[in-house]
Backbone as CSV, one residue per row, in Angstrom:
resi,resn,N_x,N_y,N_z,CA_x,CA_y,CA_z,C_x,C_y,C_z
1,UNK,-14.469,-63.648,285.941,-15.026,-62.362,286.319,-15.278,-61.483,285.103
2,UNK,-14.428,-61.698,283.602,-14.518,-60.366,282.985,-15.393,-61.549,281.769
3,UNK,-15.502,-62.543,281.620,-16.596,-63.615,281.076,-17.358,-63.271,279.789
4,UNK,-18.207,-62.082,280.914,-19.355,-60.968,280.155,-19.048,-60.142,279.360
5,UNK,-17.551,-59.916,279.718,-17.295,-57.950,278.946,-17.537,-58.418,277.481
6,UNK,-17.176,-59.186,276.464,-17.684,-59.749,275.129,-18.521,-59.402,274.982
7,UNK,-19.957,-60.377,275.925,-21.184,-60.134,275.275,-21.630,-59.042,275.559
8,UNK,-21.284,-58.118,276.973,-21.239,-56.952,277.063,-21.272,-56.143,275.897
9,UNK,-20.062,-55.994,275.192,-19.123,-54.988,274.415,-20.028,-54.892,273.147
10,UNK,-20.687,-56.602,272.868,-20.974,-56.851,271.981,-22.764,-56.337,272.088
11,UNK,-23.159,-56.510,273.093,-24.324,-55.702,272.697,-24.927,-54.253,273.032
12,UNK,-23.698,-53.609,273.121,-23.431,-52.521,273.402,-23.081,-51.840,271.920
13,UNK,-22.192,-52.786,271.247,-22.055,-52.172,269.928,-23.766,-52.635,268.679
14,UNK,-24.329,-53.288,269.205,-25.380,-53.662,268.855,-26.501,-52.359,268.802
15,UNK,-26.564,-51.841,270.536,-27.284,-50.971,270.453,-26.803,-49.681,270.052
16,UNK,-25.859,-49.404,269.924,-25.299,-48.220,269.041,-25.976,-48.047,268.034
17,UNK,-25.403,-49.495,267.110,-25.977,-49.819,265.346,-27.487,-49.915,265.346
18,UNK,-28.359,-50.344,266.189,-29.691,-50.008,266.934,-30.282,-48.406,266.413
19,UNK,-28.913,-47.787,267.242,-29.840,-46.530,267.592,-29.362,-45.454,265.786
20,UNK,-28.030,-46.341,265.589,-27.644,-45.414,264.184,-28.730,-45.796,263.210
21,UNK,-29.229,-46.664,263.354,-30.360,-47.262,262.325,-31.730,-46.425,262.420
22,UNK,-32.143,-46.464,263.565,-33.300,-45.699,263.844,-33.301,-43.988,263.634
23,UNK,-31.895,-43.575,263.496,-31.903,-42.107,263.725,-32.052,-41.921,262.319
24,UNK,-31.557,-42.849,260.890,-31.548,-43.079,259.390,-32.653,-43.063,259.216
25,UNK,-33.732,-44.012,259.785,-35.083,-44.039,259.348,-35.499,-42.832,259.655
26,UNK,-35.476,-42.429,260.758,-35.814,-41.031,261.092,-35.853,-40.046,260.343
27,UNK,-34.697,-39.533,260.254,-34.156,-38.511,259.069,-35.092,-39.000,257.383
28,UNK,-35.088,-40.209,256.876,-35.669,-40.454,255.658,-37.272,-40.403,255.617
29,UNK,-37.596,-40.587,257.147,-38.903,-39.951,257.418,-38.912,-38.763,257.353
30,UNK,-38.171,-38.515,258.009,-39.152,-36.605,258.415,-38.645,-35.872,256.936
31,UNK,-37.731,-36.347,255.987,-37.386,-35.967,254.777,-38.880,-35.458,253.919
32,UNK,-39.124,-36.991,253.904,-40.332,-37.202,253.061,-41.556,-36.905,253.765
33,UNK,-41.801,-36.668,254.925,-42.833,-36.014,255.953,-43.089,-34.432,255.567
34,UNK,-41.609,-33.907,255.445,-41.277,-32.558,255.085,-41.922,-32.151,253.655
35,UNK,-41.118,-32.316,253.117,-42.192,-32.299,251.534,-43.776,-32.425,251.308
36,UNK,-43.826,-33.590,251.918,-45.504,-33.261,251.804,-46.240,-32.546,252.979
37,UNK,-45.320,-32.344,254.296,-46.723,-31.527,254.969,-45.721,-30.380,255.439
38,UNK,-44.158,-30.337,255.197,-43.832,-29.106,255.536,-43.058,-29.193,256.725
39,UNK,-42.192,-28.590,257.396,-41.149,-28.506,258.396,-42.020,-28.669,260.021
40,UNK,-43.134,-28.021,259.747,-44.178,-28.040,261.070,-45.022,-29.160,261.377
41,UNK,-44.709,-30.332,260.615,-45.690,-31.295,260.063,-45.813,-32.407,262.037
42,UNK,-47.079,-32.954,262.124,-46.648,-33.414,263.524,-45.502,-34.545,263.682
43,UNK,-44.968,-34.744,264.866,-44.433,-35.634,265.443,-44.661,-36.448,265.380
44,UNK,-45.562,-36.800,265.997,-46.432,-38.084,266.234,-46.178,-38.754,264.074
45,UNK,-46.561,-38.027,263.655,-46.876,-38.159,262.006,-45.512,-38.892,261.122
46,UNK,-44.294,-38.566,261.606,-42.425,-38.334,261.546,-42.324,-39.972,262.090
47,UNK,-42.877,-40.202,263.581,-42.164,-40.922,264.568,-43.186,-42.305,263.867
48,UNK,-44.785,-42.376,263.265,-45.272,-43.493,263.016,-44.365,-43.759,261.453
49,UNK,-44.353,-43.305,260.651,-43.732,-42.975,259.486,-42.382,-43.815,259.254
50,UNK,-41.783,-43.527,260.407,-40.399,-44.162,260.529,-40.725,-45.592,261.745
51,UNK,-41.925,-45.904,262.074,-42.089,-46.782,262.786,-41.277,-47.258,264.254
52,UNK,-40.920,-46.020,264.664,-40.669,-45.848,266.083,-41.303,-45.069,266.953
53,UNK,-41.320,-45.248,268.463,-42.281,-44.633,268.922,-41.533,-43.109,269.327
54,UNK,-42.638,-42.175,270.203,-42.499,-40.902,270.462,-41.058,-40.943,271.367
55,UNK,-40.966,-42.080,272.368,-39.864,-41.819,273.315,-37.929,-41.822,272.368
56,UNK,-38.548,-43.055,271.641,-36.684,-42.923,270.328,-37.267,-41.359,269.459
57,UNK,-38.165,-40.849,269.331,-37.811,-39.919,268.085,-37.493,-38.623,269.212
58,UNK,-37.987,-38.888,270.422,-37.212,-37.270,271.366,-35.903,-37.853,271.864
59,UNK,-35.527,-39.315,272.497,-34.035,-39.266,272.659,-33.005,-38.792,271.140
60,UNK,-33.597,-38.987,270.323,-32.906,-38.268,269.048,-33.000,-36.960,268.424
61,UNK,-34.015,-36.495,268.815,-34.190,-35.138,268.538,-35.131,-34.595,269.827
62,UNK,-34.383,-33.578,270.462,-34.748,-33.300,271.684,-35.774,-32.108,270.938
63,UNK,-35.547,-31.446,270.549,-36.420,-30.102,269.708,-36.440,-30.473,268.011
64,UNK,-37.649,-29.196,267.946,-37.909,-29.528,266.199,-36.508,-28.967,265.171
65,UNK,-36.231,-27.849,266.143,-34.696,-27.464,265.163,-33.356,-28.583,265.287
66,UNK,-33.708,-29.451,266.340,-32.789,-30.474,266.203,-32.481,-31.137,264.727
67,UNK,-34.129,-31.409,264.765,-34.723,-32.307,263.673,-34.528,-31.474,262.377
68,UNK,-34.837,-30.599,262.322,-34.514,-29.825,260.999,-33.308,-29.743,260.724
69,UNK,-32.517,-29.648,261.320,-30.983,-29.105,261.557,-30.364,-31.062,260.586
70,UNK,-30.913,-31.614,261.492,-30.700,-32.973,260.911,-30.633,-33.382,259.840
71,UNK,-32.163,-33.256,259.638,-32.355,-33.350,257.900,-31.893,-32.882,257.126
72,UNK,-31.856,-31.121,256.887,-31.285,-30.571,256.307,-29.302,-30.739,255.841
73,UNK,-28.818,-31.206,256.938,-27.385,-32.051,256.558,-27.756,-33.449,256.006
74,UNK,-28.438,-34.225,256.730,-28.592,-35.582,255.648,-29.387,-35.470,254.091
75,UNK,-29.986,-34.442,253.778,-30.217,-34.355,252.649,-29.265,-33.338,251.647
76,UNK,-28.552,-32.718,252.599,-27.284,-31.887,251.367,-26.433,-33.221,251.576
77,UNK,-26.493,-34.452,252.098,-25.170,-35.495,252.165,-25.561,-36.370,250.872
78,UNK,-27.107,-36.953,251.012,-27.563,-37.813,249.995,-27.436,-37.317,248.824
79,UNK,-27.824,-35.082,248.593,-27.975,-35.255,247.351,-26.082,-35.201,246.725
80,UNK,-25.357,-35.269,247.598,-23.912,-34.791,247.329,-23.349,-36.556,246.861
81,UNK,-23.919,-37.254,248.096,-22.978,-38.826,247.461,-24.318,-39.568,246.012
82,UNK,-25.413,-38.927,245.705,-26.122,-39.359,244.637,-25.176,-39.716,243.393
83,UNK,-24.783,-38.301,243.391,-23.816,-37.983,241.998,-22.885,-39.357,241.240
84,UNK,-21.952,-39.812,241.723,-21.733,-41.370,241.346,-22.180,-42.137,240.922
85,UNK,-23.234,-42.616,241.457,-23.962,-43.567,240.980,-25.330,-43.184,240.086
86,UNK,-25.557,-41.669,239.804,-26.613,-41.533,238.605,-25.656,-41.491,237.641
87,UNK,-24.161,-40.692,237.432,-23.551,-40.812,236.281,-23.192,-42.311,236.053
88,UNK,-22.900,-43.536,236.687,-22.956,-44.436,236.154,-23.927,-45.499,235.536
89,UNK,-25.164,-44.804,236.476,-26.462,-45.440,236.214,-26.993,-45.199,235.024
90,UNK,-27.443,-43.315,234.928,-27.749,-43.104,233.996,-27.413,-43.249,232.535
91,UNK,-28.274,-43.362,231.120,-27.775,-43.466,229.897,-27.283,-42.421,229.364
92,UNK,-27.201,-41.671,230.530,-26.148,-40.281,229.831,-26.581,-39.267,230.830
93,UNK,-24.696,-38.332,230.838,-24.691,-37.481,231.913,-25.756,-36.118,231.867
94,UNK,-26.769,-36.249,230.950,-27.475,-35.475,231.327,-28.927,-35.818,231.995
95,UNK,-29.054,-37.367,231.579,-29.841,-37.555,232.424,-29.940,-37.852,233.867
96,UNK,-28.463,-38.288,234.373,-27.771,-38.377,235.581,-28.216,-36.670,236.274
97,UNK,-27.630,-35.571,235.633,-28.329,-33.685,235.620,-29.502,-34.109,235.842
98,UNK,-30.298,-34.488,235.350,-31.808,-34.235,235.297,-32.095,-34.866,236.880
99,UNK,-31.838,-35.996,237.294,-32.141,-37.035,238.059,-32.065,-36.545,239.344
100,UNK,-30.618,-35.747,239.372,-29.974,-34.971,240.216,-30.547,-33.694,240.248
101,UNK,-31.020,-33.294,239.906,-31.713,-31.767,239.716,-33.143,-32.484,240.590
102,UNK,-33.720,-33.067,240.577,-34.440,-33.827,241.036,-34.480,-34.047,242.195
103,UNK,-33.546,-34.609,242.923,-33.207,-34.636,244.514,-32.955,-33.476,244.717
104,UNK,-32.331,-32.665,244.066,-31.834,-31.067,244.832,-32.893,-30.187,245.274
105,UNK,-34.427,-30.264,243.998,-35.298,-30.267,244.112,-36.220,-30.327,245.488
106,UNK,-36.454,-31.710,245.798,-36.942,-32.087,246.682,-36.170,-31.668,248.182
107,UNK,-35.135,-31.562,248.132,-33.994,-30.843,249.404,-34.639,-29.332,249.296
108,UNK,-34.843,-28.873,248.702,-35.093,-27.192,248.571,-36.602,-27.120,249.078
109,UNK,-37.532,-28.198,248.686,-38.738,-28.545,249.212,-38.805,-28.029,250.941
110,UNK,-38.045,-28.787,250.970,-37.787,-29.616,252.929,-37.072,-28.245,253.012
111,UNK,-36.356,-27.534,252.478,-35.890,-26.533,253.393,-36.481,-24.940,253.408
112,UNK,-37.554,-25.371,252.871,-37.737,-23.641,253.363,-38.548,-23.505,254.598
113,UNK,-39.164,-24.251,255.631,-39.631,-24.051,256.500,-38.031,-23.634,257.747
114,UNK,-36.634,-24.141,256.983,-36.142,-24.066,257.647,-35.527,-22.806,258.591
115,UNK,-35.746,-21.760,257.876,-35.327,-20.276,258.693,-36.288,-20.077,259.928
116,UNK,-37.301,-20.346,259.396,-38.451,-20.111,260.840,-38.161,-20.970,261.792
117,UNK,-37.778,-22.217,261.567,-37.400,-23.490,262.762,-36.094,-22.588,263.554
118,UNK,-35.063,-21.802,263.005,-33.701,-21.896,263.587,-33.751,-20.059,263.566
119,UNK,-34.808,-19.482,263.260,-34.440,-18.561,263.810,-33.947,-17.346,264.759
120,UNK,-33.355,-18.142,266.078,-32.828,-17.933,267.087,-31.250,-18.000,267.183
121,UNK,-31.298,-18.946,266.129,-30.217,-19.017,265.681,-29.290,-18.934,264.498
122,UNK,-29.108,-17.729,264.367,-28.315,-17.240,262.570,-27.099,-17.751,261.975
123,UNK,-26.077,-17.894,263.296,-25.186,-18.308,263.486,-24.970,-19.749,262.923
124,UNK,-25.798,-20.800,263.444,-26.274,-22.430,262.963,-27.102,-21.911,261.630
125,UNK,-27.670,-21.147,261.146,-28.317,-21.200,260.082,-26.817,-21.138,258.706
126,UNK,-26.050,-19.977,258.971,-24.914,-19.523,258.245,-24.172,-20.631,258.416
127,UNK,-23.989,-21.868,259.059,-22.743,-22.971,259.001,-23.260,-23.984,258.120
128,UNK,-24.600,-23.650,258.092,-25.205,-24.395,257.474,-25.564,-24.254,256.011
129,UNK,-25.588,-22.648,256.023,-25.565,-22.462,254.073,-24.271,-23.005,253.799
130,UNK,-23.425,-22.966,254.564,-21.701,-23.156,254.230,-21.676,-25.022,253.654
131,UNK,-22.066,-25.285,254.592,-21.990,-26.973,254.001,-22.489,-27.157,253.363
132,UNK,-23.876,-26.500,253.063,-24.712,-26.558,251.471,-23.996,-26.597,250.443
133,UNK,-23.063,-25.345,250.164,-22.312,-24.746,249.362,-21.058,-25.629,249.487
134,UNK,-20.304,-25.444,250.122,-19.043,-26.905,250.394,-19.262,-28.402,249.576
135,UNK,-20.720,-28.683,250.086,-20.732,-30.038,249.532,-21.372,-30.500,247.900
136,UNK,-22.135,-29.197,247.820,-23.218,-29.512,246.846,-22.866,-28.375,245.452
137,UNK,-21.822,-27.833,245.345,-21.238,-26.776,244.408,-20.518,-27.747,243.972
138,UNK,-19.568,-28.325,244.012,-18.705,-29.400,243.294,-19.746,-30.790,242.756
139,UNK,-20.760,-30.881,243.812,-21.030,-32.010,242.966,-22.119,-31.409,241.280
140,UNK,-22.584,-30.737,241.211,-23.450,-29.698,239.934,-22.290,-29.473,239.215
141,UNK,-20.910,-29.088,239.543,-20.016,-28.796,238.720,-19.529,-30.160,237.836
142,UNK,-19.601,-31.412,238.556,-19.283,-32.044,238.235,-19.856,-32.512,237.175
143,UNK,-21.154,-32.853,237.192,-22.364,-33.063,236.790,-22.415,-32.141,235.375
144,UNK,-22.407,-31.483,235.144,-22.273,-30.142,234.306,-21.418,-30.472,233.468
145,UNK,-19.872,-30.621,233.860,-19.144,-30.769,233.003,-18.748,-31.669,232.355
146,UNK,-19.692,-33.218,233.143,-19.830,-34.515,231.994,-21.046,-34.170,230.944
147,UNK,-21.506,-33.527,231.537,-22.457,-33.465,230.101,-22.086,-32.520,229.061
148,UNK,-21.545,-31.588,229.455,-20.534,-30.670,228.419,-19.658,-31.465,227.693
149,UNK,-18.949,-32.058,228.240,-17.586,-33.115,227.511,-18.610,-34.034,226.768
150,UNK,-19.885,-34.502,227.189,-20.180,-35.415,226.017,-21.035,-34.560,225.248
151,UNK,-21.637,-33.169,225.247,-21.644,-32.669,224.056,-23.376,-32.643,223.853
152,UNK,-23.826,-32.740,224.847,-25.447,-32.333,225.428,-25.638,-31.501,225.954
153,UNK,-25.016,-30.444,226.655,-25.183,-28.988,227.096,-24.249,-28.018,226.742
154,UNK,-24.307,-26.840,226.412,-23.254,-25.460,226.442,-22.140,-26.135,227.411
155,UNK,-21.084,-26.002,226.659,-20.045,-25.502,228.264,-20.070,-24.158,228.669
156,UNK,-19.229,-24.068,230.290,-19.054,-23.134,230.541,-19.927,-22.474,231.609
157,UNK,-20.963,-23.603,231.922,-22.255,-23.431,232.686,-21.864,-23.229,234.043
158,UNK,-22.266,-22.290,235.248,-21.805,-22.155,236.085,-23.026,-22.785,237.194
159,UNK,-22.128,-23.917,237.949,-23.192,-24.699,238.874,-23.782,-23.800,240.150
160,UNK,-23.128,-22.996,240.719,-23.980,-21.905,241.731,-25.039,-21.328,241.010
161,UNK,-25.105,-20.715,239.838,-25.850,-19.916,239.467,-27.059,-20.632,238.979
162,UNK,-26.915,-21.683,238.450,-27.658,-22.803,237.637,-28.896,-23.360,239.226
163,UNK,-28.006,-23.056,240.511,-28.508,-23.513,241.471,-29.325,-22.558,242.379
164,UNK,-28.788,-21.657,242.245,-29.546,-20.129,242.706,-30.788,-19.717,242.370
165,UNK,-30.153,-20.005,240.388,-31.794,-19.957,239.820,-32.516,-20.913,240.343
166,UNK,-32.442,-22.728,239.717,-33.380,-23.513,240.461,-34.588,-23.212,241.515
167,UNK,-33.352,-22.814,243.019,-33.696,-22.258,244.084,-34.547,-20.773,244.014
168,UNK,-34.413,-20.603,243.039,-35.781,-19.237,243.106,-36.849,-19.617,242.614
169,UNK,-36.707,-20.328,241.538,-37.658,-21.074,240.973,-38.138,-21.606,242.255
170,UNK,-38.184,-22.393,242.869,-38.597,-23.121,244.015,-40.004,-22.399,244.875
171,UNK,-39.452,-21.024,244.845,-40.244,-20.223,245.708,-41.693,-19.863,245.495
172,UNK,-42.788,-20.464,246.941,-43.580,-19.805,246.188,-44.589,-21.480,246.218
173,UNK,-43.711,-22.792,245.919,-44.565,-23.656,245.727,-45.105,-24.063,247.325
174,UNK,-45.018,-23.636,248.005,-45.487,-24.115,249.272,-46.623,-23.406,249.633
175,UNK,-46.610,-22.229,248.711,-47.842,-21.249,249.548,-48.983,-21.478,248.106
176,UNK,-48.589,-21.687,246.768,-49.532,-21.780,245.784,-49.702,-22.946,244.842
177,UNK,-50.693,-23.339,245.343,-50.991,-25.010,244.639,-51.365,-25.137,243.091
178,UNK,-51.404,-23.865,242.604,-51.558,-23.763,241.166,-50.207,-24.005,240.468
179,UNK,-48.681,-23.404,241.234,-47.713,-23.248,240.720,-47.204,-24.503,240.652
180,UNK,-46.207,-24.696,239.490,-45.455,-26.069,239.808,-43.433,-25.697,239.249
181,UNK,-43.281,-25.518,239.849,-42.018,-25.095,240.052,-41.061,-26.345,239.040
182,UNK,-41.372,-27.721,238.983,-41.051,-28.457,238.620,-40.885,-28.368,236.834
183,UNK,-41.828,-28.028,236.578,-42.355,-27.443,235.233,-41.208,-26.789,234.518
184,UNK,-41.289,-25.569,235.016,-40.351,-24.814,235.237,-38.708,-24.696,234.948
185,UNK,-38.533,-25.155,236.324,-37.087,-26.720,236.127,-36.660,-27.167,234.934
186,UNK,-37.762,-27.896,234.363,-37.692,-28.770,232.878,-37.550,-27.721,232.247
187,UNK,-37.887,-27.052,232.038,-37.837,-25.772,230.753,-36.479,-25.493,231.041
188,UNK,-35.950,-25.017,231.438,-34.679,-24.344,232.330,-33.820,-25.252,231.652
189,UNK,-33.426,-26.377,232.234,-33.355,-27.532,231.584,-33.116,-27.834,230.419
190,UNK,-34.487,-27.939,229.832,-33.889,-27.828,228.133,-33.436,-26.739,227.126
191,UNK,-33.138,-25.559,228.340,-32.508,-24.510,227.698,-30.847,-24.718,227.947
192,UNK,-30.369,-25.529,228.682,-28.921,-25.797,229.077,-28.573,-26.499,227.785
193,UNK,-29.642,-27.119,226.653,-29.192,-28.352,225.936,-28.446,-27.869,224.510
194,UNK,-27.503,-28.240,223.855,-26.666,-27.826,222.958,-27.940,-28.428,221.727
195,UNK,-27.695,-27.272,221.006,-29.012,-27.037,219.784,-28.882,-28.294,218.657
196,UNK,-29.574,-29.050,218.593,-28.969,-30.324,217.472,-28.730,-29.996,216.144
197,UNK,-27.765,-29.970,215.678,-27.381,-29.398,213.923,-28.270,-30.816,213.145
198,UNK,-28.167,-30.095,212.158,-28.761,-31.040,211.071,-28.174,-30.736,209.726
């Protein structure tokens, strides 16, 4: 009588890992959907992108602030667990900074449509600067102070502020196609860098 419950159990945990898979593509879609056409960008556009149809991208995101709400935590998660593996990757912790300044970048992209998506809700907007700040202040600090210890930037650099600026810098590229904020960045950038003696 209970024979089935196995293959039951078992493809039950199947479609779980199914649906955790599809909600990943999702999110890495509408990431990169976001950036280039913006928080309002269509559905239909998100759901071919990630190569599922319209019915999985609404059992996963019932509304667009779902979806924003989404992204916006999976991209303060990616750019927070990056950190590891550019300082080991990279040929030095400032280019690991740079790399990383880079994704933070592109997260700041994707989020400014986000106040207009959730503005009904201030409350979810404020839990949400909080985990920004929670997750993504330690990892810049971190970041910062390997490249200080090896003697490529000032110490003493403060990662909120370093990030604040960024984030103003930011502003501005969505509405003017002349600006490049990125530019910018780099300059910024090579003003953090300890002056080479000779």
């Amino acid at each position: 009588m209970n024979e089935s419950s196995p293959r039951q159990g078992s493809s039950a945990a199947s479609k779980r890992k199914d649906a955790r898979r599809n909600q990943q593509t999702l999110l890495d879609a509408a990431a990169a959907v976001f950036v280039t056409s913006g928080v309002d960008a269509p559905v239909r556009e998100i759901a071919a992108k990630a190569g599922v149809g319209l019915g999985t991208f609404y059992r996963h995101f019932p509304t667009r602030a779902d979806l924003v709400i989404a992204v916006y935590r999976h991209q303060v998660d990616t750019c927070a667990e990056a950190c590891p593996a550019l300082l080991t990757a990279g040929p030095t912790p400032f280019a690991a900074l740079e790399r990383w300044i880079d994704l933070f970048v592109d997260f700041l992209v994707t989020k400014h449509g986000l106040a207009a998506a959730m503005q009904a809700d201030s409350t979810g907007f404020e839990a949400l600067h909080a985990y920004f700040l929670d997750r993504l202040v330690p990892v810049c600090t971190q970041l910062l102070d390997a490249a200080a210890a090896a003697g490529e930037i000032r110490p003493g650099l403060d990662a909120y502020h370093l990030m604040r600026g960024i984030g103003n810098l930011c502003i501005g590229t969505d509405s003017d196609p002349r600006y490049d904020a990125r530019r910018l960045i780099a300059l910024l950038l090579t003003g953090l860098r300890r002056p080479h003696r000779t």
